[in-house]
C-alpha positions in Angstrom: 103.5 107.9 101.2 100.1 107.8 99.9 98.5 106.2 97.5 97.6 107.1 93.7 94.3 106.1 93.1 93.4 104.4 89.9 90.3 102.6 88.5 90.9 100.2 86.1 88.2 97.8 84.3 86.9 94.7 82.6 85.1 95.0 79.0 83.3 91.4 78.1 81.0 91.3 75.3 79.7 87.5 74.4 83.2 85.6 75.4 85.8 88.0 74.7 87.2 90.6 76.8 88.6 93.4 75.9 93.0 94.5 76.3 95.5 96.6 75.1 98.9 97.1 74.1 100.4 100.2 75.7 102.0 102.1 73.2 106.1 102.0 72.9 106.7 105.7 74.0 103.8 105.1 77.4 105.6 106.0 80.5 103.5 103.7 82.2 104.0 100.4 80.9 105.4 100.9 77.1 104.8 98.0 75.2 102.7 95.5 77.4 99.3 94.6 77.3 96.7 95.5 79.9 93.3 96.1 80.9 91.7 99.7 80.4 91.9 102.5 83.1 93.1 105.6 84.4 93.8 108.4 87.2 90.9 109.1 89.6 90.8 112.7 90.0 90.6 115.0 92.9 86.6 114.7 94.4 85.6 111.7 91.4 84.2 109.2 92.7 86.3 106.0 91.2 82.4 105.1 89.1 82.6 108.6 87.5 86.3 107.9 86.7 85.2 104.5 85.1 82.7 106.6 83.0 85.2 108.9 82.2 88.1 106.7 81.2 85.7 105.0 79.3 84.5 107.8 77.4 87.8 109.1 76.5 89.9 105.6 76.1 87.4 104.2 74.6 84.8 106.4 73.3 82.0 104.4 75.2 79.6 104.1 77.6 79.0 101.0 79.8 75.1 99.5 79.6 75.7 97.5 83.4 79.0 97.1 85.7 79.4 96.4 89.0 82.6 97.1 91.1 85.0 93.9 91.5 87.8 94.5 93.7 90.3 96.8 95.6 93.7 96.3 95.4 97.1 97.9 96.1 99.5 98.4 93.7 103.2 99.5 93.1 105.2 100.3 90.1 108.6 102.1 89.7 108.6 102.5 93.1 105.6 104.5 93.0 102.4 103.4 95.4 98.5 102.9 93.9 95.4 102.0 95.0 92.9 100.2 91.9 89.3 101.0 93.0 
């Protein structure tokens, strides 16, 4: 099976960094809190989904970033890859 891939991603500003609360009716994790992200699509590259998710989660645009991690992920038996 392959893998989903997501980008997901760290907001600081001074000491605080930035979470949310999925809503209650979210098919993908109703009611908990996490960081934001989103669905890489077909021929992105995972830094243009970054910009994206941000744009449209968020309604921003990031002034410096740098890539942290990769990681594999799996929820509801489904399979991910976090760029």
């Amino acid at each position: 099976m392959n893998a989903k891939p997501l980008v997901a991603f760290l907001l600081f500003n001074d000491e605080k960094i930035l979470a949310e609360v999925r809503k209650s009716t979210d098919d993908f994790g109703a009611g908990a809190i996490w960081i934001p992200g989103g669905h890489i699509e077909e021929n992105e590259k995972p830094v243009w989904a970054m910009f994206r998710e941000m744009e449209e989660e968020l309604g921003i645009k990031p002034l410096k970033f740098f890539a942290l991690c990769k990681l594999p992920w799996e929820k509801d038996g489904k399979n991910y890859t976090i760029d």
